[in-house]
mmCIF file of the N, C-alpha and C atoms, coordinates in Angstrom:
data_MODEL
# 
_entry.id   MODEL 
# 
loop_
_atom_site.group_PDB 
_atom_site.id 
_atom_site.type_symbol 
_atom_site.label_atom_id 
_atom_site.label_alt_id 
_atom_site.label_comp_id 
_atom_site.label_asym_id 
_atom_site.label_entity_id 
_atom_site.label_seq_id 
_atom_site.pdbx_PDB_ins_code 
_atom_site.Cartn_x 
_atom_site.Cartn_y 
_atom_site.Cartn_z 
_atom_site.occupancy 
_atom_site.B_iso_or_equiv 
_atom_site.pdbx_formal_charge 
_atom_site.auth_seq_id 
_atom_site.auth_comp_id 
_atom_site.auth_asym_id 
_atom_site.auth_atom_id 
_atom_site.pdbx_PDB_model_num 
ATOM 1   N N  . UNK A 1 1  ? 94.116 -25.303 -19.906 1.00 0.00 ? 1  UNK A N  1 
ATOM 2   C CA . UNK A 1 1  ? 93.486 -24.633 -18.785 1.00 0.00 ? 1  UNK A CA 1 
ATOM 3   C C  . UNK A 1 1  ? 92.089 -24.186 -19.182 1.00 0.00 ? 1  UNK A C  1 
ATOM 4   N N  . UNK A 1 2  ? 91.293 -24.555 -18.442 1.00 0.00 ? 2  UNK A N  1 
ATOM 5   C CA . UNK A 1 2  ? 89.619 -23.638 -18.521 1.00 0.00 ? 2  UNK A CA 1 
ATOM 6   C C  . UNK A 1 2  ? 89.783 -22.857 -17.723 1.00 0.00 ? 2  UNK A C  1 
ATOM 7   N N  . UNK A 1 3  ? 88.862 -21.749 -18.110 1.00 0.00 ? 3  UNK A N  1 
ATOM 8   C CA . UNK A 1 3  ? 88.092 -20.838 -17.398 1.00 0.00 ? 3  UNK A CA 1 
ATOM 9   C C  . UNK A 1 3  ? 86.488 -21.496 -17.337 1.00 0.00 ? 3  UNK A C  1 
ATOM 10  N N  . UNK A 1 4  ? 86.447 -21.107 -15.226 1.00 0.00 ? 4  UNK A N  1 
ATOM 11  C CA . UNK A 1 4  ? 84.902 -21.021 -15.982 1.00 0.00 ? 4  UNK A CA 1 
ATOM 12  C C  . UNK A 1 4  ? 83.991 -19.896 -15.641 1.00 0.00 ? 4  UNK A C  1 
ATOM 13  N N  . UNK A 1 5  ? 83.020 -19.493 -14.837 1.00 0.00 ? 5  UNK A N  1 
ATOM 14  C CA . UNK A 1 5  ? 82.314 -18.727 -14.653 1.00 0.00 ? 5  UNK A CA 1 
ATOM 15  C C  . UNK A 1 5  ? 82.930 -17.617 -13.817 1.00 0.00 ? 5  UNK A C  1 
ATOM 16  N N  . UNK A 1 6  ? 82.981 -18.574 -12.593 1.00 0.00 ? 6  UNK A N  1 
ATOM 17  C CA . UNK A 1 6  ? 83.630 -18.204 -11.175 1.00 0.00 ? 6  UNK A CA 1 
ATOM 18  C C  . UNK A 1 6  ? 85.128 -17.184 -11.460 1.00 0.00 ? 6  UNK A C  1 
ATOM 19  N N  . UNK A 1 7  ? 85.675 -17.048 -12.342 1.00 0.00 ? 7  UNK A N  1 
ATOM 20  C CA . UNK A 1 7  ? 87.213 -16.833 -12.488 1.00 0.00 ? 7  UNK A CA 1 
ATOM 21  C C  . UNK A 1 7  ? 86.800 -15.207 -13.164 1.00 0.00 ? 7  UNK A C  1 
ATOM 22  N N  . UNK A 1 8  ? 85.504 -14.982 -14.042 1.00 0.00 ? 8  UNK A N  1 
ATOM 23  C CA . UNK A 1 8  ? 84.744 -13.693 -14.276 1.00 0.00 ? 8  UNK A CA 1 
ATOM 24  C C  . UNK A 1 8  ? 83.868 -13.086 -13.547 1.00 0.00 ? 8  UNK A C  1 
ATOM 25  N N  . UNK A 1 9  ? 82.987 -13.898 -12.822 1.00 0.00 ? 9  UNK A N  1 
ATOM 26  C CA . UNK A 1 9  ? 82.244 -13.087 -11.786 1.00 0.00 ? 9  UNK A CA 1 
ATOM 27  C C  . UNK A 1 9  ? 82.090 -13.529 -10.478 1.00 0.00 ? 9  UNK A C  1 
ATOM 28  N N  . UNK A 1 10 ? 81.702 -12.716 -9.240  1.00 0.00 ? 10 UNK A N  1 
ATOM 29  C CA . UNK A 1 10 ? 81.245 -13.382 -7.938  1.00 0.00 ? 10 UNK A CA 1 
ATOM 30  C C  . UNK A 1 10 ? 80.036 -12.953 -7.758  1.00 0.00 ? 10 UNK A C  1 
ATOM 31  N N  . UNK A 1 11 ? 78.790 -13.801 -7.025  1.00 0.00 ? 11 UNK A N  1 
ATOM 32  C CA . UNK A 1 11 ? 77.954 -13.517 -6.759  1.00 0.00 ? 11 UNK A CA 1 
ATOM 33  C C  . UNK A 1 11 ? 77.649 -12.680 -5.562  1.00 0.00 ? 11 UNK A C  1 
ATOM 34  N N  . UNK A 1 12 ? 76.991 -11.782 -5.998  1.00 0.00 ? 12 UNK A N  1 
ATOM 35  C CA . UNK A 1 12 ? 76.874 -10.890 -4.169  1.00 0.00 ? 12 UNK A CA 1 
ATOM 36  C C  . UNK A 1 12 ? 75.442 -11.892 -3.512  1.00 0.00 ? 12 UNK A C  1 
ATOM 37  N N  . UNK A 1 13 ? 76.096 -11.230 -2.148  1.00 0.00 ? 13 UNK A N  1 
ATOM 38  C CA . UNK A 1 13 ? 75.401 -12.041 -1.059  1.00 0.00 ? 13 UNK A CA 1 
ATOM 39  C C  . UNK A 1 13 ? 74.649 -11.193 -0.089  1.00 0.00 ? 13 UNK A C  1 
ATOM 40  N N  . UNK A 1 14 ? 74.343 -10.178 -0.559  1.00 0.00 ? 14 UNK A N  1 
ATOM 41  C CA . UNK A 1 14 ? 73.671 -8.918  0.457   1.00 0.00 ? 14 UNK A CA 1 
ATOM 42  C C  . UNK A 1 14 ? 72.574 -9.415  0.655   1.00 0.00 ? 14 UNK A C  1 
ATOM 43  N N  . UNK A 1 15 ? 71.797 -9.636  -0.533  1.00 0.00 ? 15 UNK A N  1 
ATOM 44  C CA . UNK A 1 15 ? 70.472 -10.389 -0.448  1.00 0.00 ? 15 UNK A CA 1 
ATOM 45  C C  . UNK A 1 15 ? 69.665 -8.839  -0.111  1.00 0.00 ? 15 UNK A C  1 
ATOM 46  N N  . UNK A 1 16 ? 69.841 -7.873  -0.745  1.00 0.00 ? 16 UNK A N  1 
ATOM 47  C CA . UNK A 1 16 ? 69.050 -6.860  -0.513  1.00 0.00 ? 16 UNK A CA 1 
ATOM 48  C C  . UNK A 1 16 ? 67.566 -6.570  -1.419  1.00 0.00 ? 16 UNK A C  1 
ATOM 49  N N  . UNK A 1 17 ? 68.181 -6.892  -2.693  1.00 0.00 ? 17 UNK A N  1 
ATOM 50  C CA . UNK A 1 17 ? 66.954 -7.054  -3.622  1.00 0.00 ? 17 UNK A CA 1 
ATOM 51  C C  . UNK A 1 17 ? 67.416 -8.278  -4.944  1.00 0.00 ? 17 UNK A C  1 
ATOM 52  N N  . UNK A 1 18 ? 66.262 -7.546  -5.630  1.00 0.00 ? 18 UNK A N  1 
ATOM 53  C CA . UNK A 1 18 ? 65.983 -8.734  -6.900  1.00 0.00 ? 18 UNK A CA 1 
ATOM 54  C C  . UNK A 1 18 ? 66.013 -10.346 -6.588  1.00 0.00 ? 18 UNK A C  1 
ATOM 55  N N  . UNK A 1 19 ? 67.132 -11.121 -7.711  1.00 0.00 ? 19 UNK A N  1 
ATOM 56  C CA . UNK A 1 19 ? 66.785 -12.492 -7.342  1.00 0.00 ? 19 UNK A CA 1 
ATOM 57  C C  . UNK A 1 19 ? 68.039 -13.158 -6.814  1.00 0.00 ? 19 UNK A C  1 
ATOM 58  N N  . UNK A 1 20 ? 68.395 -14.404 -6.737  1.00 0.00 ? 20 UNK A N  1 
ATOM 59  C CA . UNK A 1 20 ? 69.364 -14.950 -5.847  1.00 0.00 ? 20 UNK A CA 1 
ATOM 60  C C  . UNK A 1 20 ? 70.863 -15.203 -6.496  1.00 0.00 ? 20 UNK A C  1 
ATOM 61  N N  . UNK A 1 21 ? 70.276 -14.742 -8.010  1.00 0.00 ? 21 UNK A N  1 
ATOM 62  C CA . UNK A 1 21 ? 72.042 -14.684 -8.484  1.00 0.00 ? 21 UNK A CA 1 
ATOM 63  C C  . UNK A 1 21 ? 72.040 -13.286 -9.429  1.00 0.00 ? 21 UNK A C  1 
ATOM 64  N N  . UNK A 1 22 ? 71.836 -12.934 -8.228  1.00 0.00 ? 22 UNK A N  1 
ATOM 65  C CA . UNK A 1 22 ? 73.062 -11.792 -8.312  1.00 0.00 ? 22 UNK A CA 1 
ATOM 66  C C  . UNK A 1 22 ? 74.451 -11.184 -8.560  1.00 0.00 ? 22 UNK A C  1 
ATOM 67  N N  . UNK A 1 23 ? 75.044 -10.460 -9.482  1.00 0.00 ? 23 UNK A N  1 
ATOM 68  C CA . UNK A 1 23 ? 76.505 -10.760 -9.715  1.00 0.00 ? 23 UNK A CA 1 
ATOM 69  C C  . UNK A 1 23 ? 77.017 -9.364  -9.226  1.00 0.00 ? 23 UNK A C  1 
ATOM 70  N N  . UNK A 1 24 ? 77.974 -9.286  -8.071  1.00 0.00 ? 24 UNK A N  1 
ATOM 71  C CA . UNK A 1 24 ? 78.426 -8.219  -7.285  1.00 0.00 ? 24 UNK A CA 1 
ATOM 72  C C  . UNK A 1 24 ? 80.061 -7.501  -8.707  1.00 0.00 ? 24 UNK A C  1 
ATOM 73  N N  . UNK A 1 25 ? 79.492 -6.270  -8.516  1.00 0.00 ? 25 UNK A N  1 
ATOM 74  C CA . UNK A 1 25 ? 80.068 -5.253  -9.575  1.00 0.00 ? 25 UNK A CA 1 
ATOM 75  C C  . UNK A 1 25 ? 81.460 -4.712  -8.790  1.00 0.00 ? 25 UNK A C  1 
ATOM 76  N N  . UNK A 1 26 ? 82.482 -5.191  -9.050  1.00 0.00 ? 26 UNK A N  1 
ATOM 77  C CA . UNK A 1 26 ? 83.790 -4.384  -7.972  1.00 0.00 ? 26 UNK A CA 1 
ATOM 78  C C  . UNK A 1 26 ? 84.108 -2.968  -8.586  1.00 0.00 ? 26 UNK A C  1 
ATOM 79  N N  . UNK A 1 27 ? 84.405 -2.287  -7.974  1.00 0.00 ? 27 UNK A N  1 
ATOM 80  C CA . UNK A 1 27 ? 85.027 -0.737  -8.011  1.00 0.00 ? 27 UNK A CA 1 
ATOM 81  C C  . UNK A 1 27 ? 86.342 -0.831  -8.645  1.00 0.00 ? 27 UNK A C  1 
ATOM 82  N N  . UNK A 1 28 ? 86.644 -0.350  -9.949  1.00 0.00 ? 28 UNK A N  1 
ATOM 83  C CA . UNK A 1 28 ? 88.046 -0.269  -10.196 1.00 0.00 ? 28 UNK A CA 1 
ATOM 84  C C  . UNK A 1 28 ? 88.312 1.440   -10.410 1.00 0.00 ? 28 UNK A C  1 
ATOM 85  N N  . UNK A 1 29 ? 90.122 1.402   -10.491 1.00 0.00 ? 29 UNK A N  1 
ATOM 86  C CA . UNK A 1 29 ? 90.134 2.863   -10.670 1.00 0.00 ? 29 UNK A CA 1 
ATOM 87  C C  . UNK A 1 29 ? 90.996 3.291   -11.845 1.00 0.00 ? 29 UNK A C  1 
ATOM 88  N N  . UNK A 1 30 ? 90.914 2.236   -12.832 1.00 0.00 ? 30 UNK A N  1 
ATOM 89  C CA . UNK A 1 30 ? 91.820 2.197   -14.217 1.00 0.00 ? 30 UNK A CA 1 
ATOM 90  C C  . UNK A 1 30 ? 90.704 1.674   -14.973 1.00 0.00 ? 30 UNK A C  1 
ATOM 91  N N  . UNK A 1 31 ? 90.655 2.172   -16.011 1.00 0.00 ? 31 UNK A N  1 
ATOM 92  C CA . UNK A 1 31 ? 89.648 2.470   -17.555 1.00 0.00 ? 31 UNK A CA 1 
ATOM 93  C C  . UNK A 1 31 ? 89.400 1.189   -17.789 1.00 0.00 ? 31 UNK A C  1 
ATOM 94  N N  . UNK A 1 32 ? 90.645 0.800   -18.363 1.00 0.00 ? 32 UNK A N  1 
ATOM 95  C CA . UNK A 1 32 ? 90.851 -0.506  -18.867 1.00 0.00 ? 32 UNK A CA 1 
ATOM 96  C C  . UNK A 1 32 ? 89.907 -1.387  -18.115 1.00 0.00 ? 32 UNK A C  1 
ATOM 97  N N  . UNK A 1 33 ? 89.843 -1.933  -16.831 1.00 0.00 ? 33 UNK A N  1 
ATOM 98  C CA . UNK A 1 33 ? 89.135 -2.758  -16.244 1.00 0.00 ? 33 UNK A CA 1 
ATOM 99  C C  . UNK A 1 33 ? 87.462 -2.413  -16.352 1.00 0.00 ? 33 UNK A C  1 
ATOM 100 N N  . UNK A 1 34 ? 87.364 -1.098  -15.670 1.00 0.00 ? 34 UNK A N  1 
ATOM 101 C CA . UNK A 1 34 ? 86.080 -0.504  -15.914 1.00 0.00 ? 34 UNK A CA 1 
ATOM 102 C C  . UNK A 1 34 ? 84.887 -1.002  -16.662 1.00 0.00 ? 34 UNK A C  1 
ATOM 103 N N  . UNK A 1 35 ? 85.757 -1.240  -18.312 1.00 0.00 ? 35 UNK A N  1 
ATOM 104 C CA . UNK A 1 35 ? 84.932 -0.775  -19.078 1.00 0.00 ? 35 UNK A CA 1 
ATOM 105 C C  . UNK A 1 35 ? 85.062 -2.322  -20.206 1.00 0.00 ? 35 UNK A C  1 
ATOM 106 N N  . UNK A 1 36 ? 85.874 -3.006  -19.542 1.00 0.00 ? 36 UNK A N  1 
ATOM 107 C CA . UNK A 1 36 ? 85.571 -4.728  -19.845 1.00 0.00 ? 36 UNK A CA 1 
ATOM 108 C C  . UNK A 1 36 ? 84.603 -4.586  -19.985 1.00 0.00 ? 36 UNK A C  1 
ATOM 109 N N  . UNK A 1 37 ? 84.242 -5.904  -20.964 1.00 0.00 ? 37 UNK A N  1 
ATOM 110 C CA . UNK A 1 37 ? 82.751 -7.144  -21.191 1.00 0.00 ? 37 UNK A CA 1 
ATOM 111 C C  . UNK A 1 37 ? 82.195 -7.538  -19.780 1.00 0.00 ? 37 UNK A C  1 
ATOM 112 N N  . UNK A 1 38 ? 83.308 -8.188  -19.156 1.00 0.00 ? 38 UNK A N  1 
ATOM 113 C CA . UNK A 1 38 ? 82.635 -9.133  -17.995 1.00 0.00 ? 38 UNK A CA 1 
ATOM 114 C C  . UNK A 1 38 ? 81.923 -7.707  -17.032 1.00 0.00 ? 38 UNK A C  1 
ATOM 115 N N  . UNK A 1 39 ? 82.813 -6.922  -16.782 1.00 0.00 ? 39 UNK A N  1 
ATOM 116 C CA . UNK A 1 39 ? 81.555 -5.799  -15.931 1.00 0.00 ? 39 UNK A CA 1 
ATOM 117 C C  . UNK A 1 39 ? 80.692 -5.102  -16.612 1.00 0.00 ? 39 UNK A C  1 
ATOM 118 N N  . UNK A 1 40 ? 79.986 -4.582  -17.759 1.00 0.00 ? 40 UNK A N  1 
ATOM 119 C CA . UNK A 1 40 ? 79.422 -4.025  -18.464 1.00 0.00 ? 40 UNK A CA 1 
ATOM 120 C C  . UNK A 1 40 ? 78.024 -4.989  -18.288 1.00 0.00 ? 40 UNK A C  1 
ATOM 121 N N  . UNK A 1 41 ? 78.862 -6.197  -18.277 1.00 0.00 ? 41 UNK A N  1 
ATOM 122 C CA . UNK A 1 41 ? 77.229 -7.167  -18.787 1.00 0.00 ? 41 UNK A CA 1 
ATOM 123 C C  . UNK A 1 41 ? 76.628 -8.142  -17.221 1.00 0.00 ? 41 UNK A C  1 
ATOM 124 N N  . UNK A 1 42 ? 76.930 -7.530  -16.099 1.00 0.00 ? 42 UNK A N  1 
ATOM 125 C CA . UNK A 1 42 ? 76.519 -7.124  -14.794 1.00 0.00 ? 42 UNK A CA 1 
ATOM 126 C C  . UNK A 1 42 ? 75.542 -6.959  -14.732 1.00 0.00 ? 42 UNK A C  1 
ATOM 127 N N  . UNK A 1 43 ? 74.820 -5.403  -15.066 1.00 0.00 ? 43 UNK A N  1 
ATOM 128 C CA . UNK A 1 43 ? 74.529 -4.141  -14.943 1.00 0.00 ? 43 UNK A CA 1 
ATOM 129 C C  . UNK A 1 43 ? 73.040 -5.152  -15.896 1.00 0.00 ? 43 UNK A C  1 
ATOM 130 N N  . UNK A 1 44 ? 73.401 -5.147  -16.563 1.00 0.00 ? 44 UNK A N  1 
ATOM 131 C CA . UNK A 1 44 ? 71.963 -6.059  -17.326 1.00 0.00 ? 44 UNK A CA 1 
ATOM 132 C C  . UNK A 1 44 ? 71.400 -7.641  -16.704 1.00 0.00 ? 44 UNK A C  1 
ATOM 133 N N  . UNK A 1 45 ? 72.537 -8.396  -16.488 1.00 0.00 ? 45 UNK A N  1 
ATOM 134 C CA . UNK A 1 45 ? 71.772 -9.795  -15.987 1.00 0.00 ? 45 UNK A CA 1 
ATOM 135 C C  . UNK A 1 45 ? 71.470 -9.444  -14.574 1.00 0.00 ? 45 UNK A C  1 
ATOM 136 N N  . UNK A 1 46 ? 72.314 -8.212  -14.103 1.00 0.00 ? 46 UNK A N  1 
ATOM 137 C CA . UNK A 1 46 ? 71.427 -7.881  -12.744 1.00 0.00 ? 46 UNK A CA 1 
ATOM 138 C C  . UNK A 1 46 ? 69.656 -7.773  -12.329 1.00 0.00 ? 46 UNK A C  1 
ATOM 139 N N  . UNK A 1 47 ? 69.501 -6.780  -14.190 1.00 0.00 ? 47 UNK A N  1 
ATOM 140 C CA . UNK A 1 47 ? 68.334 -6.438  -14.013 1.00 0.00 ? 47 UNK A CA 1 
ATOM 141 C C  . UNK A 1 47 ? 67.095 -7.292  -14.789 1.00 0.00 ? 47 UNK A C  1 
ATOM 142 N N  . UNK A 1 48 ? 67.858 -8.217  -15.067 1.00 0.00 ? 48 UNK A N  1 
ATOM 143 C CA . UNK A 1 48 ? 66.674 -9.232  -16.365 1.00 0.00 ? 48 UNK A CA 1 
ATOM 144 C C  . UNK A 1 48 ? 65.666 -9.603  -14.812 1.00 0.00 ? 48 UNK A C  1 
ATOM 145 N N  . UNK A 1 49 ? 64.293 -10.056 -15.519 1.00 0.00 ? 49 UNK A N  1 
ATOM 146 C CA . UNK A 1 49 ? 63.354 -10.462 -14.177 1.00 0.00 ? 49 UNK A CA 1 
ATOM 147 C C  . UNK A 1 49 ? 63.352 -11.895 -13.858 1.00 0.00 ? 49 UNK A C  1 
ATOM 148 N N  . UNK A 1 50 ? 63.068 -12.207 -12.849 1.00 0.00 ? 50 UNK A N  1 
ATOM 149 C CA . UNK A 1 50 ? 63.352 -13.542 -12.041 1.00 0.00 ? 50 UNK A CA 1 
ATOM 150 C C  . UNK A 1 50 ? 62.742 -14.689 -12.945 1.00 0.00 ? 50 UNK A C  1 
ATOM 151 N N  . UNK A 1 51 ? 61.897 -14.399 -13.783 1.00 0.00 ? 51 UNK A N  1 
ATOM 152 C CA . UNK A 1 51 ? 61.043 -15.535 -14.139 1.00 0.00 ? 51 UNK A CA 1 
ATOM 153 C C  . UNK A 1 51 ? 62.031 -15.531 -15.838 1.00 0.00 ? 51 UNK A C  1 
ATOM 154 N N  . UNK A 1 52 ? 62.752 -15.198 -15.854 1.00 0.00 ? 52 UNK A N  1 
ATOM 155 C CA . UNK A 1 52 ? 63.659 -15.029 -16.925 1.00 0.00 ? 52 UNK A CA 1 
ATOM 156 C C  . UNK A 1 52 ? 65.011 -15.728 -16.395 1.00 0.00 ? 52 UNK A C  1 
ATOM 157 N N  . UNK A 1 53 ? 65.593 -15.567 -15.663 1.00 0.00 ? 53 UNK A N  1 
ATOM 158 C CA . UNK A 1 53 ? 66.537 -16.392 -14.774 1.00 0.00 ? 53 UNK A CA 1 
ATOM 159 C C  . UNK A 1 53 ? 66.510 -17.567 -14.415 1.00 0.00 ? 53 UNK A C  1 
ATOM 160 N N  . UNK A 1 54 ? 65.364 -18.060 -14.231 1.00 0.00 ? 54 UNK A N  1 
ATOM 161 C CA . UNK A 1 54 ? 65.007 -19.227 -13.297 1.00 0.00 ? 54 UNK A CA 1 
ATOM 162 C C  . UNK A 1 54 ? 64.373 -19.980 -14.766 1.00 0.00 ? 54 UNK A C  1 
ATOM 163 N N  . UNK A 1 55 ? 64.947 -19.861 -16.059 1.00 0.00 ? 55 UNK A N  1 
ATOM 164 C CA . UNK A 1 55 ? 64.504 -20.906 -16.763 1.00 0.00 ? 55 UNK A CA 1 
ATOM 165 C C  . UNK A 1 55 ? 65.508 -22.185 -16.615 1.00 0.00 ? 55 UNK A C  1 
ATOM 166 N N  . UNK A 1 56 ? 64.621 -23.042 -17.102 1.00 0.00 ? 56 UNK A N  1 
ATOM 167 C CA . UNK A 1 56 ? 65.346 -24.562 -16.965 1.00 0.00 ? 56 UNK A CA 1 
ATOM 168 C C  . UNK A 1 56 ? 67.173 -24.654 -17.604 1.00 0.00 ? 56 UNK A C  1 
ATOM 169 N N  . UNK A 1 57 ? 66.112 -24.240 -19.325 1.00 0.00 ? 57 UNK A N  1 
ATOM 170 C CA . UNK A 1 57 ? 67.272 -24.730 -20.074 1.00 0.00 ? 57 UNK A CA 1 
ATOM 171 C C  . UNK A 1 57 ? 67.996 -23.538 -20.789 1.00 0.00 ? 57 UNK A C  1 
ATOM 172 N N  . UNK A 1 58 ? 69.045 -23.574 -21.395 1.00 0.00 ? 58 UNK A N  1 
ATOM 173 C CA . UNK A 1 58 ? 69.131 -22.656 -22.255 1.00 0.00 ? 58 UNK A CA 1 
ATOM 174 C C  . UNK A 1 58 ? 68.677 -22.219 -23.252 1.00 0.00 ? 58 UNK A C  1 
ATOM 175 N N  . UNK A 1 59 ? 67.728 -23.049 -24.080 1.00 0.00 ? 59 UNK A N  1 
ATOM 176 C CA . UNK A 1 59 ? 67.007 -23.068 -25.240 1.00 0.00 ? 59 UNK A CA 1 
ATOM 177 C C  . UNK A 1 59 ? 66.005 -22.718 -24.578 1.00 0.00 ? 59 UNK A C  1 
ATOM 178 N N  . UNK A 1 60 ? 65.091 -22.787 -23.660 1.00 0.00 ? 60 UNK A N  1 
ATOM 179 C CA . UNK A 1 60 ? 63.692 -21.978 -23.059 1.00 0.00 ? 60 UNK A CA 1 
ATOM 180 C C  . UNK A 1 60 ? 64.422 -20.508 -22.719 1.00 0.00 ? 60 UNK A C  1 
ATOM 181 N N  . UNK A 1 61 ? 65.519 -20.120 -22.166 1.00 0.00 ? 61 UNK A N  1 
ATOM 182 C CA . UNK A 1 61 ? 65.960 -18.749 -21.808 1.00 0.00 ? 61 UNK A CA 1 
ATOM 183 C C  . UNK A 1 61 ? 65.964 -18.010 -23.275 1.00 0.00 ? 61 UNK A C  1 
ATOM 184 N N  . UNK A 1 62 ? 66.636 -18.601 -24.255 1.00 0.00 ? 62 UNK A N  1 
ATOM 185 C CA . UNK A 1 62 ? 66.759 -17.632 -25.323 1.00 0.00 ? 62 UNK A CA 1 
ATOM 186 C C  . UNK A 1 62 ? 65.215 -17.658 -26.025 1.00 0.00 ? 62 UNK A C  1 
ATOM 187 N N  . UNK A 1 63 ? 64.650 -18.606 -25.831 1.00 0.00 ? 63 UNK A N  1 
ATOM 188 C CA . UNK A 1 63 ? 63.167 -18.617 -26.247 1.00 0.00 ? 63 UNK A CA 1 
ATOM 189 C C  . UNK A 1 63 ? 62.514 -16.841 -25.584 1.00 0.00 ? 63 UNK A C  1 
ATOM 190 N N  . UNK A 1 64 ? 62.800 -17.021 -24.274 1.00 0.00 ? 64 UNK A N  1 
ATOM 191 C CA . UNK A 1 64 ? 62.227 -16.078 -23.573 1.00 0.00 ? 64 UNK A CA 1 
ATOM 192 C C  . UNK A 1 64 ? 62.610 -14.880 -23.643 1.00 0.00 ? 64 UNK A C  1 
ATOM 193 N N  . UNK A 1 65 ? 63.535 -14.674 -24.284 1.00 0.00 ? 65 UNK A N  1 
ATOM 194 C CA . UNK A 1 65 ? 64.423 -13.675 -23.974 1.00 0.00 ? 65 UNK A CA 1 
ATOM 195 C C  . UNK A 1 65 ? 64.324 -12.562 -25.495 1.00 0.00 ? 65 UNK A C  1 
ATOM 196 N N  . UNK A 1 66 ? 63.691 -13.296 -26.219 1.00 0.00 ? 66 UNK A N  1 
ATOM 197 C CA . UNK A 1 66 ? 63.056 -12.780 -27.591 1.00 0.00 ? 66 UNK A CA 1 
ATOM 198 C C  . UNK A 1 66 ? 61.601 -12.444 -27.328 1.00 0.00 ? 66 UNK A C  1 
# 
């Protein structure tokens, strides 16, 4: 079985700000979930800037990202 992206995050669709992939943060009310990897690291690729997102490859992103 794979996992792939989709099965850890959904993209929000408000389209209120920033850029177009956006990853929508759900409300839990137990610790345990809360305070996971997959929601923690939200909160940051939410806020990286568009011209950081919108690289080609992965090797130009980590280029950039240093």
């Amino acid at each position: 079985m794979t996992l792939s992206t989709l099965d850890f995050f959904t993209r929000s669709f408000t389209g209120l700000r920033g850029h177009e992939l956006v990853l929508f943060k759900p409300q839990f009310c137990l610790d345990a979930r809360k305070y996971s990897f997959t929601i923690r690291v939200i909160d940051s690729w939410n806020n990286l800037p568009i011209w950081l997102i919108n690289c080609g490859t992965l090797e130009l992103f980590k280029n950039r990202i240093d």
